[in-house]
N, C-alpha and C positions, 0 to 999 in steps of 0.2 A: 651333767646336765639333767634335768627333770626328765625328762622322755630318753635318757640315754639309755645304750644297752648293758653300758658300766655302771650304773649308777654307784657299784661302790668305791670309783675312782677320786671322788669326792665326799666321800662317806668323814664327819669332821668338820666339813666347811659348814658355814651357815650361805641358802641362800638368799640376796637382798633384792633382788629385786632383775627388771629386764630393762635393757637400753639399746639405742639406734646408735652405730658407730658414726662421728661426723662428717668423715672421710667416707670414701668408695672406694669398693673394692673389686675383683673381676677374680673369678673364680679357676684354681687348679688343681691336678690332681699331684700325691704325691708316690715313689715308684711301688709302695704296698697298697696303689689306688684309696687312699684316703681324700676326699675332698679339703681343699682347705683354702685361707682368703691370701690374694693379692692385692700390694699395693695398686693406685691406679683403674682401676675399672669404675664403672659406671654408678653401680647401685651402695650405695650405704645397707651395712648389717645391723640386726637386731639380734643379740646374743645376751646369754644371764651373765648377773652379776654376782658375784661371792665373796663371802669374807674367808679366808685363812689362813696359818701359818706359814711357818719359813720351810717346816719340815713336810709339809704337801703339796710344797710350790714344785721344791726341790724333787719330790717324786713324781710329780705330773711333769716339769722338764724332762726328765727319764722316761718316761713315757712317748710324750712326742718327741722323742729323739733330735736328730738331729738335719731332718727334710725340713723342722721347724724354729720358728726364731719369735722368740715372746719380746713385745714390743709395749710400752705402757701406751696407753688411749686413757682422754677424756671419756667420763661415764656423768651423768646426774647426781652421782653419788660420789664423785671424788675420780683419783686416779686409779687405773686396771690395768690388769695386763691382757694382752689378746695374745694367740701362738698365730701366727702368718708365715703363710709355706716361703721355700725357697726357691721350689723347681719351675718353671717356665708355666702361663695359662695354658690351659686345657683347648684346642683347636677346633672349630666350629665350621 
């Protein structure tokens, strides 16, 4: 991400640009309290978009393990993948 604390978790990709997810999501955590989206909830996301290979998709699935499930969305720009948690919304 641009403002991430990784930045060089993406170091290779090109970024293309930002988009609103069409769907909503409602927001959880995952058990190393990472924030992450659900299907189902109220608001639509605005996250970046990027271009890159097979070999930094594959190291970024390794990354977010496996609390996480990459799912393709519509973008302005074509199709993307998004990572969307598995573990239960966060309680309010």
């Amino acid at each position: 991400k641009q403002k991430s604390p990784d930045p060089h978790r993406l170091e290779g990709a090109q970024f293309i640009g930002f988009a609103k997810t069409a769907h909503t999501y409602k927001m959880g955590v995952s058990s190393d309290s990472y924030p992450g989206a659900m299907p189902g909830g109220g608001q639509a996301l605005v996250g970046e978009v990027y271009s890159l290979d097979e070999t930094l998709l594959r190291k970024i699935d390794k990354f977010e393990g496996n609390e996480y499930r990459r799912v393709e969305i519509e973008t302005p720009y074509g199709p993307a993948w998004m990572y969307q948690l598995k573990m239960q919304p966060v309680k309010k």
